[in-house]
N, C-alpha and C positions, 0 to 999 in steps of 0.2 A: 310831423314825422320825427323819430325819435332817433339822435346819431348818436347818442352817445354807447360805448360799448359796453356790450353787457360784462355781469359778474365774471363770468368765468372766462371772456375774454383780457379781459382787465388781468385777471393773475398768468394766463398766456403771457401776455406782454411782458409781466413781469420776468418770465421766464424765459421770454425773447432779448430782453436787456439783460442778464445776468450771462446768458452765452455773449451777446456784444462787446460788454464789458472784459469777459473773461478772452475774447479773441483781440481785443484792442491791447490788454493785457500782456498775452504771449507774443505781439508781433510786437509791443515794444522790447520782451524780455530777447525776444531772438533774433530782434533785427541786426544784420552785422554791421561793426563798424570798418570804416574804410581798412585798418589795418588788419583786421580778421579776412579780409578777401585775399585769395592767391594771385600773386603777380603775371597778369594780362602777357608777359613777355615782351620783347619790340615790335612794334606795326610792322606789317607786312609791305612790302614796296605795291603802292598805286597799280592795278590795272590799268591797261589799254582797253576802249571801246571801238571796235572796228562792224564795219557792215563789205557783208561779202558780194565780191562784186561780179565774181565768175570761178566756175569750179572744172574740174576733167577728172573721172574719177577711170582708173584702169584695176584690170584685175590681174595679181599676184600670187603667189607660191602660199597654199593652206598653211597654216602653222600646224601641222597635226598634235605636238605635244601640249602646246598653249590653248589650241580650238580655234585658231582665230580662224580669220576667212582669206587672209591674205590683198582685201580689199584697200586700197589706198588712194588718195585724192591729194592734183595741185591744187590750191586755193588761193583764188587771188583777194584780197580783202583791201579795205581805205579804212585807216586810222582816224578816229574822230575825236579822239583827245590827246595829251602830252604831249610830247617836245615836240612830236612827229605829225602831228594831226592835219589833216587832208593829203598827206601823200599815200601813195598806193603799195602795198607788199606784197611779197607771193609767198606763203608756206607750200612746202616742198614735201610730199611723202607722206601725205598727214593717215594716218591707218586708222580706217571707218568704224574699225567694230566699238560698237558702244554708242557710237552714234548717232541722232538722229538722221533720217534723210534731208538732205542739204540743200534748201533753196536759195536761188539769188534775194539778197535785201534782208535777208536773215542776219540780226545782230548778234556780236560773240564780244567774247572778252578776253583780251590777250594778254602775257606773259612773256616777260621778254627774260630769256636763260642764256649763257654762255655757253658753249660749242668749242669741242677743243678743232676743228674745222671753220668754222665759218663763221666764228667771234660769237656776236649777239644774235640770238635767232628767236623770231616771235612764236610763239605755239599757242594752240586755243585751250582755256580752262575750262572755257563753259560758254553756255548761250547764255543773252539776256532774257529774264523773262519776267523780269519787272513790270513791262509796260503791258504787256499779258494780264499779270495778277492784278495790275490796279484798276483794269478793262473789266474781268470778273468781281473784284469789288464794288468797283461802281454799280456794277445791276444787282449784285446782293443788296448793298444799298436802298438801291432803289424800289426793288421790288418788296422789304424789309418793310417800309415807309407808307409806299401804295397801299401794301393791302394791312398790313397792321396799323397803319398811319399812327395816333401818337402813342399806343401801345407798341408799337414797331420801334418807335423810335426811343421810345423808353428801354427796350431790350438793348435796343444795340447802344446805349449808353452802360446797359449793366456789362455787356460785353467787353464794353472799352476799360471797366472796370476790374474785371475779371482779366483784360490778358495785362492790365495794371500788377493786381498785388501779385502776379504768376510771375512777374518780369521782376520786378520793382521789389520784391520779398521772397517768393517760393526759392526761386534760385541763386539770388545772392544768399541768403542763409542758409542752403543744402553747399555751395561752394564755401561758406564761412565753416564747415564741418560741423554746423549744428545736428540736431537729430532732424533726419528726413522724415521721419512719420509724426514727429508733434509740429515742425515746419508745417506738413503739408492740414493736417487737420485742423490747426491753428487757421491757416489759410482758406481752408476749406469753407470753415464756420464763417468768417469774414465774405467771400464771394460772397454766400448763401445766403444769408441775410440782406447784403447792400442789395446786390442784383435779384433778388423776389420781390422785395419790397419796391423796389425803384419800378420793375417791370407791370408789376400786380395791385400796386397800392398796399397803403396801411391798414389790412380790414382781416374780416375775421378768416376768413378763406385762405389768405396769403400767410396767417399768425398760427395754423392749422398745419400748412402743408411744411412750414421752418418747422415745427416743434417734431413731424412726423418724419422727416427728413434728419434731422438732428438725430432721432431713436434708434433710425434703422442705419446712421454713417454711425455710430457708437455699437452696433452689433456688428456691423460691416470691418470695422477697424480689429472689432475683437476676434472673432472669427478667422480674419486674416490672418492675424500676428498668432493665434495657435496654430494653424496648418501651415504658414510659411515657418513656424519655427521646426515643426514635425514630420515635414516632407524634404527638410535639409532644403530652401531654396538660396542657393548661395548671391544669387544676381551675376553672378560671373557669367553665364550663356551667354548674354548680348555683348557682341561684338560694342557698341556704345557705351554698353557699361565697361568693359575691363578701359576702352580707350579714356571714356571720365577718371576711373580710377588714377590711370597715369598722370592724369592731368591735373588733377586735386590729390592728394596724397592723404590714406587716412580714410576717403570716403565710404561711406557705411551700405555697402551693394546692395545687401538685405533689406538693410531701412529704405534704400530708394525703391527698390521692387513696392513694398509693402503703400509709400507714399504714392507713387504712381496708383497705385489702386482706390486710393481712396480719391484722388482728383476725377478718376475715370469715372467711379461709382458717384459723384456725386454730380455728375454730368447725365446720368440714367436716373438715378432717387429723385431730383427737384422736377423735373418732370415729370415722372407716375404720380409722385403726393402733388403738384399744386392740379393737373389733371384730375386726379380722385377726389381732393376738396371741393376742387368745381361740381363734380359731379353731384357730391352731396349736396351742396346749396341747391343745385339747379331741381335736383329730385324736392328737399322741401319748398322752393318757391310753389310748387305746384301744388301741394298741399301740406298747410301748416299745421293739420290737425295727425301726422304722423308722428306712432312715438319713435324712442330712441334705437328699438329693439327694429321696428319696420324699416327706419330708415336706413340703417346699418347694412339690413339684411337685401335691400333694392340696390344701394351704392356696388355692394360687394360684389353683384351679378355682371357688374362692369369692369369691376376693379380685377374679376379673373380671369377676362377675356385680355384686360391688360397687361397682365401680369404673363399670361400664355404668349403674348405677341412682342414685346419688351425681351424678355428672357429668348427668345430665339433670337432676337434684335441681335442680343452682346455677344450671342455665339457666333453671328454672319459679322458683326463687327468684328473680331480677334480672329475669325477663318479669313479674313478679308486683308489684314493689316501681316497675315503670316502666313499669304499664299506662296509666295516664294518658298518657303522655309517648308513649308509641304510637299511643294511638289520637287524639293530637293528630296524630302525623303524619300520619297515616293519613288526614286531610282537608286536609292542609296546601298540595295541589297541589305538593308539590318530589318529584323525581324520587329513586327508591328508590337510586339511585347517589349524589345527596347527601346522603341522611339517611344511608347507608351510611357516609359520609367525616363528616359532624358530628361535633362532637367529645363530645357530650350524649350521642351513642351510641356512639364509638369508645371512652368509657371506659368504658362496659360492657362493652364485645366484650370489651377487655383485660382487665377483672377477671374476665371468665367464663372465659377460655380460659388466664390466668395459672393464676387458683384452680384449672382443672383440671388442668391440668401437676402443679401440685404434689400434687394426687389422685394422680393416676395414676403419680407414683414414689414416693408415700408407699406404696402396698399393696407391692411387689417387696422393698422398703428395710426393711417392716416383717415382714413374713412371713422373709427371710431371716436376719435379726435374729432375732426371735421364735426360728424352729428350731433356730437354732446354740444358742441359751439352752439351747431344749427339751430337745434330746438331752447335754446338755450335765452336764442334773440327775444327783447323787447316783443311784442307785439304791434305788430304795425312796420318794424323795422326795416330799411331796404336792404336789396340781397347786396352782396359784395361788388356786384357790377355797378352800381350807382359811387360805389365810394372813390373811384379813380377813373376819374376825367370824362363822367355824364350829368347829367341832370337828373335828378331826382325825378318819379312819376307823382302826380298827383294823389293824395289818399283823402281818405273819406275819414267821416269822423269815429267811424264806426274801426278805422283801422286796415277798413278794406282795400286796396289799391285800385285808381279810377277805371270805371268801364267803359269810359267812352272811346272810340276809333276813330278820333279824328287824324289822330296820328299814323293812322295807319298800322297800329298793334294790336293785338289781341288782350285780354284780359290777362293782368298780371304780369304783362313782357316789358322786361324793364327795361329802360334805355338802351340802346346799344345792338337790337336785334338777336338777342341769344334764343338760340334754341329753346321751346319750351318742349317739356316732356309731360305724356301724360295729359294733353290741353280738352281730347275728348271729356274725361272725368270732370275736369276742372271749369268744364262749362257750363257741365250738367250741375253741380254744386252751385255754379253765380245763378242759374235759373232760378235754384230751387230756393235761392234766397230772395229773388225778385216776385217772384210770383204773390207773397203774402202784399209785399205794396203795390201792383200795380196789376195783379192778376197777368194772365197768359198774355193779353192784349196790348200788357203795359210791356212785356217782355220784347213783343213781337217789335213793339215801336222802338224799344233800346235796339234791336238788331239792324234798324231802316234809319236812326236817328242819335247818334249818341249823347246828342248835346241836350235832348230833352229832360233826361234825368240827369243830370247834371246842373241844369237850372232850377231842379228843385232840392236836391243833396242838402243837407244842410253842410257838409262838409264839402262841397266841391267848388 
């Protein structure tokens, strides 16, 4: 069986090293150095970890101007760290709104302020809710592992990579005042490649859906920066953003808008392309004798249904992350023609309607790609699923892939249990090639026996 990569894979690659190169490139050129970062300020003084040990909550005089509810609670709580740790305190007064509801053994985090009254007085900043997230990690984890088992775990290493150069590069060098949009693309290109490859293996399918991806975050980038430059998006709307501004001085709002978009976008793109490649393979696994133009034209019957499902995706996603911010307006008395023009919601239109642009020429860009690869393979070649962490199926000499079931597969299902499509057809095709050597009867025995033609194959 024949691994090595074909022609036109071969110049992919090429093409797949020259973006690596060229992103290993700019995060040397951009990485900041320690003097380039803004000064962190002095640490903050240590929290307290306290667990509440009993609470009385009484009800008080409505704030009608503030809206509060006038609800307030004693709470008595046990220190479990500093100087104070295992004694017991009472906060006094504490005012519920905002809140959670309060149970005993619930962890908080205390603060200890001066009081022109009563000297030092502890207040709550917040609950713990660390040992929570690491409870929900662990069964993403888990469940990551179980059911993708060592493709699971190959992702979630691309993942530890990806919140890597995002920690470790994206945002030390948008705080060094580099440019946020060649930061983020730079960065972009980098995930995208480490983590598809690491996830997917080094094969034609995964070399397909980076080049396809690559096409449509370089329309996706372009697109943005003329509509953010033409719709005036200042970045100033987000309360986050004017508070970064203050905080890094110099910071380029616009640029950050624009780079947040392409992080987003390309968290939607590597997913429709390495999905659509797949597709491709999977369609000519089943029949090698499809040309470029059929295969294109079956892939794409998929790739629209994707494309329709994916794109309402990014609009429940961005309706989802600025439900607040709606249904403020939604009593704000200003007319749906203004909130329309605001700029708090005009950068949303834009990242919803950019990010779907680049959807929707990522699936053509990666499907045509994809098939050219496809039919392009060797003869006899295996599909992409063999090249990262299965066994190769047996083939015959003729090129054919084995028919025997002893494994329990059908004709042509390569390691791994992938779906086949189309396997009606495709059976009717292995018959119509058996019958000339063993007539109908020799057929009948391959389907009761697989191992008998097999002991006579010359290639088996």
């Amino acid at each position: 069986m024949s691994t090595l990569p074909s022609t036109t894979h071969r110049r992919l690659l090429v093409v797949v090293g020259a973006l690596l190169i060229g992103a290993i490139a700019g995060m040397v050129t951009l990485w900041p150095s320690a003097d380039e970062l803004p000064d962190p300020g002095p640490p903050l003084e240590d929290l307290t970890g306290a667990e509440i040990l009993s609470f009385e909550i009484y009800d008080g005089e409505p704030d009608e101007v503030m809206g509060g509810s006038g609800r307030s609670a004693d709470i008595e709580v046990r220190l479990l760290d500093g100087p104070d740790a295992g004694q017991v305190a009472v906060l006094e007064d504490v005012a519920l709104d905002g809140y959670p509801d309060l149970s005993v053994g619930d962890r908080v985090t205390l603060d200890q302020i001066a009081t022109p009254d009563a000297g030092e007085q502890y207040v709550i900043t917040d609950f713990q809710r660390t040992p929570t997230l690491l409870v929900l990690l662990g069964i993403f984890v888990l469940a990551v592992v179980a059911i993708g088992r060592w493709h699971g775990l190959r992702s979630l290493l691309g993942l530890a990579v990806s919140l890597l150069i995002v920690v470790q590069f994206i945002v030390p060098a948008i705080l060094a005042g580099k440019n946020p949009p060649a930061v983020a693309l730079v960065g972009a290109v980098a995930v995208m490649i480490v983590t598809l490859y690491l996830a997917h293996g080094v094969n034609e399918m995964t070399t397909a859906a980076i080049i396809g991806t690559s096409g449509a975050l370089v329309l996706t980038v372009s697109i943005g920066v003329l509509f953010i430059e033409r719709s005036k998006i200042t970045g100033f709307a987000s309360d986050d953003a004017q508070f970064a501004s203050f905080a890094v001085q110099g910071l380029d709002l616009q640029g950050l808008v624009l780079a947040g978009l392409i992080i987003a976008a390309l968290g939607v793109l590597d997913d429709v392309t390495v999905s659509q490649a797949s597709t491709v393979f999977a369609l000519h696994d089943t029949d090698r004798t499809l040309s470029w133009s059929a295969l294109f034209a079956r892939a794409m019957r998929v790739g629209r249904d994707h494309i329709a499902s994916v794109v309402n995706t990014l609009f429940l996603a961005y309706a989802g992350a600025s439900l607040a911010l709606l249904v403020l307006f939604s009593t704000s008395g200003v007319s749906n023609a203004e909130i329309f023009n605001s700029e708090v919601l005009a950068e949303e239109i834009v990242k919803i309607i950019v990010g779907s642009l680049g959807l929707i020429a990522a699936v053509p860009m990666t499907t045509a790609l994809a098939a050219k690869v496809a039919i392009a393979r060797p003869e006899g070649a295996s599909s992409p699923g063999h090249l990262h962490g299965h066994a190769g199926s047996p083939v015959t000499a003729a090129g054919r892939p084995d028919t025997g079931t002893a494994a329990g597969q059908g004709p042509d299902v390569p390691p791994g249990g992938e779906i086949r499509l189309g396997m009606e057809g495709f059976e009717r095709r292995l018959r119509a090639e058996q019958e000339p050597e063993g007539g109908a009867d020799g057929a009948d025995r391959d389907a009761t026996d697989g191992s008998a033609d097999d002991s006579d194959d010359p290639g088996g």
